[in-house]
C-alpha positions in Angstrom: 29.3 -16.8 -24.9 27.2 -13.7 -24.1 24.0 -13.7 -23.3 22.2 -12.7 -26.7 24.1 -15.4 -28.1 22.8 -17.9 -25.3 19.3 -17.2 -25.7 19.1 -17.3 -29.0 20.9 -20.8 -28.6 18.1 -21.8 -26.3 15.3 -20.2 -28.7 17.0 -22.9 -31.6 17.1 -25.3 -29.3 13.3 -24.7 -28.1 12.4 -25.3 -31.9 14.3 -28.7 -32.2 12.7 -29.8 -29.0 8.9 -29.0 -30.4 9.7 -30.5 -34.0 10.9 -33.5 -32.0 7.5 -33.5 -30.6 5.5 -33.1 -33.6 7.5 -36.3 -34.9 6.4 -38.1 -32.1 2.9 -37.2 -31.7 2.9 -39.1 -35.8 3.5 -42.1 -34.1 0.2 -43.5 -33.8 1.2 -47.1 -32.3 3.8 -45.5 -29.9 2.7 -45.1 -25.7 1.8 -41.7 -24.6 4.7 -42.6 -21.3 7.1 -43.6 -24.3 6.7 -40.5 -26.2 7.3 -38.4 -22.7 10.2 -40.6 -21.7 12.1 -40.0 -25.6 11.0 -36.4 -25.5 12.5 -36.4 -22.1 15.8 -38.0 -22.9 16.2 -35.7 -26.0 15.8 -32.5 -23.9 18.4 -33.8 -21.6 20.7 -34.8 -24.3 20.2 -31.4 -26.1 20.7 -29.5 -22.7 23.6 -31.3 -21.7 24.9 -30.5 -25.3 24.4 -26.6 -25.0 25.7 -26.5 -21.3 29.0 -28.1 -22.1 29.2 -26.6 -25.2 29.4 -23.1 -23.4 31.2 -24.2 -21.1 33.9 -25.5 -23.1 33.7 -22.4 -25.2 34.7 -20.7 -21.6 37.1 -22.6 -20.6 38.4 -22.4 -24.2 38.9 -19.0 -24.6 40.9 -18.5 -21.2 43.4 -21.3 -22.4 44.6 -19.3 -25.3 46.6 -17.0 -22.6 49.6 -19.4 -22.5 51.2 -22.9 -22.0 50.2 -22.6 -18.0 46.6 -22.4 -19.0 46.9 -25.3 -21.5 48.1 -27.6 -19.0 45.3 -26.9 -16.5 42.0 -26.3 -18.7 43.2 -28.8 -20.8 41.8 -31.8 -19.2 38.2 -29.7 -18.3 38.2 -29.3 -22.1 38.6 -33.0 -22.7 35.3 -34.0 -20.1 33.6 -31.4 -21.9 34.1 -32.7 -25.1 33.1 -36.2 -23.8 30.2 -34.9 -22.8 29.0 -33.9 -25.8 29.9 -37.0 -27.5 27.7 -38.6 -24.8 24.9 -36.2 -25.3 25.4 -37.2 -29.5 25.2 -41.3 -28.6 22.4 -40.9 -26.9 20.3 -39.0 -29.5 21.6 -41.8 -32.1 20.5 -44.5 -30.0 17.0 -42.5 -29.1 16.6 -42.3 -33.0 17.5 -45.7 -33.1 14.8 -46.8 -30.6 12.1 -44.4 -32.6 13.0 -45.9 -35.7 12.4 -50.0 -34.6 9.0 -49.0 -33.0 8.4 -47.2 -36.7 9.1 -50.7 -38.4 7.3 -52.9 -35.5 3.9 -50.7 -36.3 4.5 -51.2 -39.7 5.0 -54.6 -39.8 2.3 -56.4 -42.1 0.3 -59.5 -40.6 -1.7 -61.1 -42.5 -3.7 -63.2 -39.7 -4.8 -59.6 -38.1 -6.3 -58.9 -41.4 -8.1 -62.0 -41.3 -9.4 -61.7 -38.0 -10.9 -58.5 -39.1 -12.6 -59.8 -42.1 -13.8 -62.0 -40.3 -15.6 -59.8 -37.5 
C-alpha cells in the first residue's frame, strides 16, 4: 500500500473514530469510563483492522510470484485474515453492548414516575 493511500486510510478511519464518539456522547445514561473504554475498544478494533489489512495486502502481492510463494505466505495470509475477522466480532459485540444499555435507559418504570410526582 503506498503511503498516500495509508494516510488517507487513517484520515477515513480518523472520521469513523469521531462519529463513533459523537454517538456516544448521545448517550445520556451511559458512564463517562464506559464511553472511554467502547471508544477505546473500537480504536483498537479499527487499528488492528487497517494494520492487518496492509499487511495482508503485502504479503499478498508478493505471493502472486509463484507456487513457492503460495506455500509460504500462505498461512501469514490466513492469521491476517483471522485477524480481521477478530477485529469485525468485536465491533458487533461492542455494538451489541451499546445497543442493551440503549434499551436499559429506555426502559419505562412506572414507580419512578410515581416517586416523582410524588416529590
Amino acid at each position: 500500500m503506498k503511503h498516500d493511500e495509508l494516510v488517507e486510510q487513517q484520515k477515513k478511519q480518523q472520521q469513523k473514530i469521531d462519529d463513533f464518539s459523537e454517538l456516544l456522547n448521545g448517550l445520556a445514561a451511559t458512564t463517562d469510563k464506559r464511553k472511554m473504554l467502547w471508544r477505546e475498544i473500537y480504536e483498537n478494533a479499527l487499528n488492528d483492522r487497517l494494520n492487518a489489512s496492509v499487511l495482508f495486502t503485502e504479503a499478498y502481492t508478493t505471493m502472486q510470484s509463484g507456487v513457492a510463494e503460495h506455500v509460504t505466505v500462505g498461512p501469514v495470509l490466513t492469521k491476517y485474515l483471522e485477524r480481521m475477522n477478530k477485529s469485525n466480532e468485536q465491533l458487533l459485540r461492542l455494538a451489541d453492548l451499546i445497543s442493551r444499555d440503549e434499551e436499559h435507559a429506555a426502559k419505562f418504570n412506572p414507580e419512578d414516575i410515581f416517586a416523582q410526582i410524588k416529590e
